[in-house]
LUMLUM-373404 format. One record per residue (C-alpha): residue in one letter; x, y, z. Coordinates in steps of 0.2 Angstrom, whole numbers. Layout:
<rs>
<r res="A" x="X" y="Y" z="Z"/>
...
</rs>
This chain:
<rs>
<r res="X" x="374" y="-15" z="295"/>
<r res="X" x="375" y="-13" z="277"/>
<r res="X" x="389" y="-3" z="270"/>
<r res="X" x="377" y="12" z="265"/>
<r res="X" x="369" y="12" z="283"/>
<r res="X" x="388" y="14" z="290"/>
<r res="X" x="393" y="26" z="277"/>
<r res="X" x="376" y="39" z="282"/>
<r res="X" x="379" y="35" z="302"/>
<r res="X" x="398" y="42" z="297"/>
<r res="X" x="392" y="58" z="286"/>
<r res="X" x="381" y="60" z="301"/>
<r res="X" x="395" y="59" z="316"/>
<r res="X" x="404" y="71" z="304"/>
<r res="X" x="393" y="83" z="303"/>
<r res="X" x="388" y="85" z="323"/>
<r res="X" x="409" y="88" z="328"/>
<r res="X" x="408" y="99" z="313"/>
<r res="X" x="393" y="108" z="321"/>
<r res="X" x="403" y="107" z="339"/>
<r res="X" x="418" y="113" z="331"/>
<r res="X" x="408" y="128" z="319"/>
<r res="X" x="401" y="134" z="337"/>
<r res="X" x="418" y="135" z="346"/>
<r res="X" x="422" y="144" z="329"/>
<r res="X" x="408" y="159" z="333"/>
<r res="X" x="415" y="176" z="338"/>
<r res="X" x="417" y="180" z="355"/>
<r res="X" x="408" y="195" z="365"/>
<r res="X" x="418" y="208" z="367"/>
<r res="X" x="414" y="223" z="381"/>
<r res="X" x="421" y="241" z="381"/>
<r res="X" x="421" y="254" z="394"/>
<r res="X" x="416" y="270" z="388"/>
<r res="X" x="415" y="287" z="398"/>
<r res="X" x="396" y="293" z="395"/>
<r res="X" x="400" y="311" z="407"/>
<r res="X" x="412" y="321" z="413"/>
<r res="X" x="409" y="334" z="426"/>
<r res="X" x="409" y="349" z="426"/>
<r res="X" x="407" y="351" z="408"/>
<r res="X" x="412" y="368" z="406"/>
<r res="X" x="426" y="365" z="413"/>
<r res="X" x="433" y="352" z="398"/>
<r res="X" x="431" y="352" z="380"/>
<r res="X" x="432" y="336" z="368"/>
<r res="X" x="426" y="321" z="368"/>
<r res="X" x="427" y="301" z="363"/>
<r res="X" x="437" y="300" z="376"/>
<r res="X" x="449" y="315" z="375"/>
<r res="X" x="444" y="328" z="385"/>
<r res="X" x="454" y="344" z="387"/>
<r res="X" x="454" y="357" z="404"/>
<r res="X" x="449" y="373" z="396"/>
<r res="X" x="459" y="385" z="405"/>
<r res="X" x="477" y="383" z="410"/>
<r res="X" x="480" y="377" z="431"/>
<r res="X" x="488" y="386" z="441"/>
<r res="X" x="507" y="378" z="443"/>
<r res="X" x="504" y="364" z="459"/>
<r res="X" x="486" y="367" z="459"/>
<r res="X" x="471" y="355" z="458"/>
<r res="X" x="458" y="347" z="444"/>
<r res="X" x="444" y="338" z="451"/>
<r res="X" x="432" y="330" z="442"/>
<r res="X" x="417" y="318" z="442"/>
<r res="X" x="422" y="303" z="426"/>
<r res="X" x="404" y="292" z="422"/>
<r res="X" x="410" y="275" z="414"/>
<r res="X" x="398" y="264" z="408"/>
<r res="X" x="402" y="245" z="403"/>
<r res="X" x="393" y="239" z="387"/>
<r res="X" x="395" y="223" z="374"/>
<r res="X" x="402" y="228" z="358"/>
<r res="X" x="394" y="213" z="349"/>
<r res="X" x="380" y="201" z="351"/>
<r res="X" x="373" y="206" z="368"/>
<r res="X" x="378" y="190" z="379"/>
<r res="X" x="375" y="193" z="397"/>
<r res="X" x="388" y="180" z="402"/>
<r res="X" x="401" y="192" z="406"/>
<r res="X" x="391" y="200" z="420"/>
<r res="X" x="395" y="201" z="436"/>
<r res="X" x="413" y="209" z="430"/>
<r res="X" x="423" y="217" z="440"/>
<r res="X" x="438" y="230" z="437"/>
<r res="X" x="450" y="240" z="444"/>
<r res="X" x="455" y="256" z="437"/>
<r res="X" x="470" y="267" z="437"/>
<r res="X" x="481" y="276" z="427"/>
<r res="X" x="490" y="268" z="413"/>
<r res="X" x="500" y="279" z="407"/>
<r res="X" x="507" y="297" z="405"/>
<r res="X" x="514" y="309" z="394"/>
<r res="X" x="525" y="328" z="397"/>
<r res="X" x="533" y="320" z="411"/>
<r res="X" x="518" y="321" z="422"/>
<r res="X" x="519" y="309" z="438"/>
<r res="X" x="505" y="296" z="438"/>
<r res="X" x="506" y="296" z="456"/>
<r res="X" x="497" y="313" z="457"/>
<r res="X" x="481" y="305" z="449"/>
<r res="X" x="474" y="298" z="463"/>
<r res="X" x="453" y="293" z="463"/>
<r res="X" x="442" y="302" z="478"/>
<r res="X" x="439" y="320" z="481"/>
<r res="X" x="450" y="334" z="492"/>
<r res="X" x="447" y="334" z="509"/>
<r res="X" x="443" y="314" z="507"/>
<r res="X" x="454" y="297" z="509"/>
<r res="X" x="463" y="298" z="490"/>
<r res="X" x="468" y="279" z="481"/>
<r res="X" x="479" y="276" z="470"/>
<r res="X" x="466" y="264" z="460"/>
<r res="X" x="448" y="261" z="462"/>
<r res="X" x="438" y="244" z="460"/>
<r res="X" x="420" y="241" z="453"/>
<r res="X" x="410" y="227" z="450"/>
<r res="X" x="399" y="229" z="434"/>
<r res="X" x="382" y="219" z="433"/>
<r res="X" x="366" y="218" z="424"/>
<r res="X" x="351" y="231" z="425"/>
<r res="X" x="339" y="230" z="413"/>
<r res="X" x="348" y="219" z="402"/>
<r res="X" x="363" y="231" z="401"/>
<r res="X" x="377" y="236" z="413"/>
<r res="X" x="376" y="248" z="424"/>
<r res="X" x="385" y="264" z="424"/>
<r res="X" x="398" y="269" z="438"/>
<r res="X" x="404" y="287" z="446"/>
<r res="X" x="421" y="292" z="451"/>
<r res="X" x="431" y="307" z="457"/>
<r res="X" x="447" y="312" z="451"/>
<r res="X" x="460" y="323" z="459"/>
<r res="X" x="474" y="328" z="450"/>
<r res="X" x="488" y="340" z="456"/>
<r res="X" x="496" y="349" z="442"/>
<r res="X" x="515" y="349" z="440"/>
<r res="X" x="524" y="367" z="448"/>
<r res="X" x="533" y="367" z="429"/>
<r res="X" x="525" y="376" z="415"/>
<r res="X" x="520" y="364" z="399"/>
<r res="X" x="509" y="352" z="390"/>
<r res="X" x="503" y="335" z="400"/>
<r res="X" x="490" y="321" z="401"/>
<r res="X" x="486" y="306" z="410"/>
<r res="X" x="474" y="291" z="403"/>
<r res="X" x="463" y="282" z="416"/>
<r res="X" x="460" y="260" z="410"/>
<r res="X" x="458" y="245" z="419"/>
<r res="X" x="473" y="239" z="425"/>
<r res="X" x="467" y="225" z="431"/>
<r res="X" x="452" y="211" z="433"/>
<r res="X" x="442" y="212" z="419"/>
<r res="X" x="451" y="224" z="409"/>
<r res="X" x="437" y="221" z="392"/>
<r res="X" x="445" y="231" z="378"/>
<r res="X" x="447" y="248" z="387"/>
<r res="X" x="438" y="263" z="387"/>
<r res="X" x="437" y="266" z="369"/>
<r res="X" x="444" y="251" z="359"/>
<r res="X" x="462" y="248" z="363"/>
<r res="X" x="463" y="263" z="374"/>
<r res="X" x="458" y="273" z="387"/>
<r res="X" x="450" y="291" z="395"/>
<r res="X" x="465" y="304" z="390"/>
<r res="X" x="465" y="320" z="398"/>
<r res="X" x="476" y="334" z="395"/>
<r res="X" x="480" y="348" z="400"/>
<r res="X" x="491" y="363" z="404"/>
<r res="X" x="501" y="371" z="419"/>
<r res="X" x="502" y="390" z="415"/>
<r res="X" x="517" y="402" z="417"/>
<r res="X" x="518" y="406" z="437"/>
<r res="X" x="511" y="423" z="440"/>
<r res="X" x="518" y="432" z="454"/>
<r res="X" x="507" y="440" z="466"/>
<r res="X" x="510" y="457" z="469"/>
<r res="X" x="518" y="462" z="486"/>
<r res="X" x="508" y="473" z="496"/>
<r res="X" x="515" y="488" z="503"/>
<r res="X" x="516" y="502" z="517"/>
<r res="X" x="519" y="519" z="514"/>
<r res="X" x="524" y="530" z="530"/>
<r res="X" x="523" y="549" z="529"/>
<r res="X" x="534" y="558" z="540"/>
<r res="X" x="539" y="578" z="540"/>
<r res="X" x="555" y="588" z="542"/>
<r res="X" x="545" y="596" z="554"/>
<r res="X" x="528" y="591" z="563"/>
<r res="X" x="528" y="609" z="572"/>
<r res="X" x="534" y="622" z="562"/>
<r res="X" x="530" y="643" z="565"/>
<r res="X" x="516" y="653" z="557"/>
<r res="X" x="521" y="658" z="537"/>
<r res="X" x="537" y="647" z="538"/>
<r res="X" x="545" y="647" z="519"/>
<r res="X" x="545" y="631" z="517"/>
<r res="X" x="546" y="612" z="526"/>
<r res="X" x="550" y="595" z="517"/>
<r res="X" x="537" y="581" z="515"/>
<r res="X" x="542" y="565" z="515"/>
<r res="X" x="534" y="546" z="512"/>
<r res="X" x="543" y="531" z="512"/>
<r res="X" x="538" y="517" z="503"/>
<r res="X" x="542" y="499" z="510"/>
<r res="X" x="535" y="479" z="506"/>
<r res="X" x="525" y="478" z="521"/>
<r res="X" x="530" y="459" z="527"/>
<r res="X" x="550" y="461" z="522"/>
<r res="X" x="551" y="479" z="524"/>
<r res="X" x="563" y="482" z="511"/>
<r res="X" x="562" y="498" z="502"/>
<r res="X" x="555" y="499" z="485"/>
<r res="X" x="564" y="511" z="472"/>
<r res="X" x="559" y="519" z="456"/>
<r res="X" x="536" y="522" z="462"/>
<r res="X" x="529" y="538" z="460"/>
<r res="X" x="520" y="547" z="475"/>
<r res="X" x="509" y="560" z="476"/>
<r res="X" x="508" y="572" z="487"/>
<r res="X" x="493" y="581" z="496"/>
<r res="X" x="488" y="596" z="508"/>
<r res="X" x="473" y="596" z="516"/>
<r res="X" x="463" y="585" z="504"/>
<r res="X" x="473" y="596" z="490"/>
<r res="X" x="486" y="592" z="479"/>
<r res="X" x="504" y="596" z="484"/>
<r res="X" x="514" y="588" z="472"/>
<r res="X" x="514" y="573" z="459"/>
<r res="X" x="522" y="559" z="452"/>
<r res="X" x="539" y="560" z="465"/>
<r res="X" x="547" y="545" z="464"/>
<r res="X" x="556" y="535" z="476"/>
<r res="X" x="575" y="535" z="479"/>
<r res="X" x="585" y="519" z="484"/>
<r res="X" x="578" y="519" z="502"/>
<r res="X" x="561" y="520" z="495"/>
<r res="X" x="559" y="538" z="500"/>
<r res="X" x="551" y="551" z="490"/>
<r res="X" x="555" y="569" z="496"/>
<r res="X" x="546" y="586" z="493"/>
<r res="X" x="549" y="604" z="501"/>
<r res="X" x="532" y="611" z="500"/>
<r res="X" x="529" y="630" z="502"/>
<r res="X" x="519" y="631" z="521"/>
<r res="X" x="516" y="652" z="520"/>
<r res="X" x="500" y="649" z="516"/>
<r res="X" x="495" y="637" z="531"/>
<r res="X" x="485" y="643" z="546"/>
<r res="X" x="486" y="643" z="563"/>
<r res="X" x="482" y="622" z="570"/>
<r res="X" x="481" y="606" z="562"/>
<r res="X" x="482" y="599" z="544"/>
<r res="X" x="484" y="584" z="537"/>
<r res="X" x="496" y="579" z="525"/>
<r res="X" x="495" y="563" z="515"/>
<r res="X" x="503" y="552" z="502"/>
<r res="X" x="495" y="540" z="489"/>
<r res="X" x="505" y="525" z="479"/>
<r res="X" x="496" y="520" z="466"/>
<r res="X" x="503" y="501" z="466"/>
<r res="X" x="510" y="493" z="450"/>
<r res="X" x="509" y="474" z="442"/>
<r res="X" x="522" y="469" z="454"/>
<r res="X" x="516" y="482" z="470"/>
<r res="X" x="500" y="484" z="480"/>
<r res="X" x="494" y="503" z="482"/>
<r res="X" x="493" y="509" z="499"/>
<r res="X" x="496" y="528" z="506"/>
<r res="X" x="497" y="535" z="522"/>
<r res="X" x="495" y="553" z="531"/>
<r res="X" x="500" y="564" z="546"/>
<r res="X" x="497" y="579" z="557"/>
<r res="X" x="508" y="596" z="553"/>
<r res="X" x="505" y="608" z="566"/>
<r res="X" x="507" y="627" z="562"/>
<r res="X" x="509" y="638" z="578"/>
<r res="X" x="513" y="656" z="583"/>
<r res="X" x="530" y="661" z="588"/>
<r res="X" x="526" y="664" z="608"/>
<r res="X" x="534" y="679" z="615"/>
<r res="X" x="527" y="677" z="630"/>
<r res="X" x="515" y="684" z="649"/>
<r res="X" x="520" y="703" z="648"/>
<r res="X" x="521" y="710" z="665"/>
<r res="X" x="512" y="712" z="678"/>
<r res="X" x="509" y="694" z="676"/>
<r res="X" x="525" y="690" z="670"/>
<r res="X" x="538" y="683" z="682"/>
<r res="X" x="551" y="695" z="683"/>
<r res="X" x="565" y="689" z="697"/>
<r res="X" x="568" y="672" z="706"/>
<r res="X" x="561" y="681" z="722"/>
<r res="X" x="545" y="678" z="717"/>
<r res="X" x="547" y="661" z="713"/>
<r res="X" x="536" y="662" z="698"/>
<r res="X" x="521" y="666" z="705"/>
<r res="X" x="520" y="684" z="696"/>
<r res="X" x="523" y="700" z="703"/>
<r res="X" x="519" y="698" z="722"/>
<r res="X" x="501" y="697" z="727"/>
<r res="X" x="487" y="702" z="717"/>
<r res="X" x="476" y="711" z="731"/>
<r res="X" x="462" y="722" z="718"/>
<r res="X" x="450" y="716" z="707"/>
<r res="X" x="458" y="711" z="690"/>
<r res="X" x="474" y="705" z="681"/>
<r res="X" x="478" y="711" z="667"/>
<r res="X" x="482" y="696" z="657"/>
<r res="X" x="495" y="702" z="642"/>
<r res="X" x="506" y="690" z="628"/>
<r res="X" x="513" y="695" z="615"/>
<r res="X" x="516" y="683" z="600"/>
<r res="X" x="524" y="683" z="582"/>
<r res="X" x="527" y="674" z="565"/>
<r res="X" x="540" y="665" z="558"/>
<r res="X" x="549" y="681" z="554"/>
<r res="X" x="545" y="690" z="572"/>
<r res="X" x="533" y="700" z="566"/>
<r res="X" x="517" y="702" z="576"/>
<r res="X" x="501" y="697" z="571"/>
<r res="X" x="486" y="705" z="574"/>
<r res="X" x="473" y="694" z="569"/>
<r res="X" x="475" y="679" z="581"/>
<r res="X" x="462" y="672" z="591"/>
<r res="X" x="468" y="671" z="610"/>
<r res="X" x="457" y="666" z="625"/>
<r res="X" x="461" y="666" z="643"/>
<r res="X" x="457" y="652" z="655"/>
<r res="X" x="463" y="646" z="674"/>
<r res="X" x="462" y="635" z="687"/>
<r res="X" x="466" y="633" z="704"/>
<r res="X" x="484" y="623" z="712"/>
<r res="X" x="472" y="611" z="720"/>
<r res="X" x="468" y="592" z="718"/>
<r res="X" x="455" y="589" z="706"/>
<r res="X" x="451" y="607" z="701"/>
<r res="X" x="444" y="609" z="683"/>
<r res="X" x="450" y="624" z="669"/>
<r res="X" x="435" y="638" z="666"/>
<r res="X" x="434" y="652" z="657"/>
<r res="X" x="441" y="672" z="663"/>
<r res="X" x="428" y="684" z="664"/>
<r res="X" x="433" y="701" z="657"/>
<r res="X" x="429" y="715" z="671"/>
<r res="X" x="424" y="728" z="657"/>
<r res="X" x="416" y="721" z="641"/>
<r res="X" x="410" y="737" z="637"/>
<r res="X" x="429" y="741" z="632"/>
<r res="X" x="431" y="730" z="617"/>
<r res="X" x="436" y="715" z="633"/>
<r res="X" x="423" y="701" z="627"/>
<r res="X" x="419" y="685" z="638"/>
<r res="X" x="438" y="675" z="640"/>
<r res="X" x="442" y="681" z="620"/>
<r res="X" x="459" y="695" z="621"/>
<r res="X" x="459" y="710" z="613"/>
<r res="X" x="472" y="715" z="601"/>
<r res="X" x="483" y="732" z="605"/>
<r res="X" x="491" y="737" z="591"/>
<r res="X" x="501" y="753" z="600"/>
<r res="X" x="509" y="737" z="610"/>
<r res="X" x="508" y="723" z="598"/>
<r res="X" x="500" y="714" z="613"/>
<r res="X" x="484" y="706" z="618"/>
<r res="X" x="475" y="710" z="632"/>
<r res="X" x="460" y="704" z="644"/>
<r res="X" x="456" y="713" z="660"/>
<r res="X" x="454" y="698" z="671"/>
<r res="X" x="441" y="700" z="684"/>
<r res="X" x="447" y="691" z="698"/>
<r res="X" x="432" y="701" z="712"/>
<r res="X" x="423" y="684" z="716"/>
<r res="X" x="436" y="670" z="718"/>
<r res="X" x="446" y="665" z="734"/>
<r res="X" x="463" y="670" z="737"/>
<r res="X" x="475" y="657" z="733"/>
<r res="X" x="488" y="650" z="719"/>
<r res="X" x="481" y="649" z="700"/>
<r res="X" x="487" y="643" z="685"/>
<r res="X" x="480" y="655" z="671"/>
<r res="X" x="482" y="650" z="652"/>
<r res="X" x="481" y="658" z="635"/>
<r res="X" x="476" y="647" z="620"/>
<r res="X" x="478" y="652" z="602"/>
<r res="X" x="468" y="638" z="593"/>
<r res="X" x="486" y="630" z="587"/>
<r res="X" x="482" y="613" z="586"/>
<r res="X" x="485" y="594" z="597"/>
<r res="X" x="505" y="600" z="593"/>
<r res="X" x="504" y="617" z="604"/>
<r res="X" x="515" y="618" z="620"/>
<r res="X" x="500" y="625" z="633"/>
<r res="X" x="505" y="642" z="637"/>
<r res="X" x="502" y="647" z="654"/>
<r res="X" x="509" y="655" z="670"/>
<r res="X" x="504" y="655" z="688"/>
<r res="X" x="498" y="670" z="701"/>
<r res="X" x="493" y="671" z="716"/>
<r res="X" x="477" y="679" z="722"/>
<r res="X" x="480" y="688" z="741"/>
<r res="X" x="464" y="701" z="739"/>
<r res="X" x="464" y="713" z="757"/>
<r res="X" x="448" y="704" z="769"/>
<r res="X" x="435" y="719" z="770"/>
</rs>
């Protein structure tokens, strides 16, 4: 071989472990992770990777969300990668938030501490993979975030180059529920005497799981549906007190309530009860009255005629009489089972009307002429109601019926 044939086969050797050389040389392909969605949405703002929770969490509450990662070349397009699989976690932290409470599955599920995907070709690209994130939120107020990366496998150059999927958030100031409460209305009185001056209201404001009393709330008061007083507050136990004028109040039942309007730190609530007004009872008034242990309270002896003269008298507050009350008479026999009925007046033609009383002013009493003509002889209990309410004591006497056989 001549020296110019060896000098060409050299040039020629050179230049192919050039070429092999040149080709090792070429750039490598790179691939990246990128997050192509986030859900929901509306729930983050950002993007390129740092995505923000909108509104603040709840101290030691949740943040659950769905995190699209999708695996793509960042330079030439070579397919030799594929299939590549990695495992994702979280890489770091910041505010002092504990990567251990990032964890990859949704509530109610079987939560990892990492997640593992294998990455392969579709349609000449990668495809994209899902996961769910669940987050607890620190109990301490502040700033925080957490990235997610591969930790491990084939790690590529991150989500974004160099780094990964950020997101931050904040746990708002703890807010404290308010506590819900009872309010328990009592009276100085339930059962006070027609035109009394006065009798004290009372509603006592307590949390209703500790029952402690709560101090410094204004109470209102009301009568019948009608404003009694307002804005009374509550003393150290928790009770607001009123005297409210009753001289006004009929005869039976009326309800008194009380309403808490609640607070930032309190729940409203309110709560009512029954005052009862009655008549000062004076009593039967003979004949039907018993008079003497001899007749052991079965009125004056025997009533042999056709009518008792059923007689009461009754007062105010003051003893005074009063004239405009509506009395009725009823009775029933002593006897197992027996049911209350109506008296009959004997003479309704004489201002005596059905079982009503008639009002006798000469003797501040009322009256009705029991007729007694068609019922058997035996014992009776006889009663006079005055409409005064569930709080009335029942008013009645016995007799005894003996009428003469004809």
């Amino acid at each position: 071989m001549s020296i110019k044939a060896k000098n060409f086969f050299a040039i020629a050797l050179a230049i192919v472990f050039l070429g092999v050389f040149m080709v090792s040389l070429a750039p490598a392909h790179t691939v990246d992770y990128i997050a192509t969605d986030i859900q929901p949405q509306a729930v983050f703002s950002g993007q390129s990777g740092h995505f923000k929770v909108i509104d603040p969490i709840a101290p030691g509450g949740t943040i659950t969300f769905n995190l699209t990662l999708e695996l793509i070349l960042s330079a030439g397009g070579s397919t030799t990668a594929f299939p590549a699989t990695a495992t994702f976690g979280v890489k770091n932290t910041g505010g002092g938030y504990d990567p251990s409470m990032v964890k990859f599955g949704t509530p109610n599920t079987t939560l990892t501490d990492t997640v593992t995907y294998t990455y392969d070709r579709q349609n000449m690209q990668a495809a994209s993979f899902m996961t769910p994130v669940t987050a607890t939120a620190p109990t301490a107020p502040g700033s925080y975030h957490f990235k997610i990366q591969a930790i491990s496998g084939f790690q590529g150059k991150g989500f974004t180059p160099g780094d990964g999927i950020v997101i931050h958030f904040t746990v708002a100031e703890p807010v404290a529920e308010p506590i819900e409460t009872v309010l328990t209305v009592t009276l100085g009185s339930s059962n006070i005497l027609y035109r009394a001056p006065e009798n004290y209201l009372y509603a006592t404001l307590t949390e209703k799981i500790s029952g402690n009393p709560v101090a410094g709330q204004v109470i209102d008061f009301f009568v019948d549906g009608n404003t009694a007083a307002t804005s009374v507050t509550t003393d150290a136990n928790g009770t607001a007190s009123f005297p409210y004028n009753t001289a006004s109040l009929t005869v039976g039942d009326h309800t008194v309530a009380a309403n808490y309007q609640g607070t930032g730190n309190f729940v409203s609530s309110s709560g009512s009860t029954t005052q009862c007004v009655t008549y000062k009872w004076l009593g039967f008034q003979p004949p039907v009255a018993v008079q003497q242990s001899t007749t052991s309270g079965l009125g004056i002896g025997l009533f042999q005629g056709k009518v008792i003269p059923v007689k009461v008298k009754i007062a105010d507050y003051y003893g005074a009489p009063v004239a405009n009350a509506v009395a009725r008479v009823y009775f029933a026999q002593t006897v197992a089972g027996a049911a209350e009925v109506q008296a009959v007046a004997i003479q309704p033609t004489i201002a005596d009307s059905g079982n009503l009383m008639r009002y006798d002013a000469v003797a501040d009493q009322y009256i009705l002429n029991w007729n007694i003509s068609g019922l058997p002889n035996g014992d009776y209990n006889i009663r006079v109601g005055t409409e005064e309410g569930e709080c009335a004591v029942g008013h009645w006497n016995p007799v005894r019926i003996g009428k003469a056989s004809k």
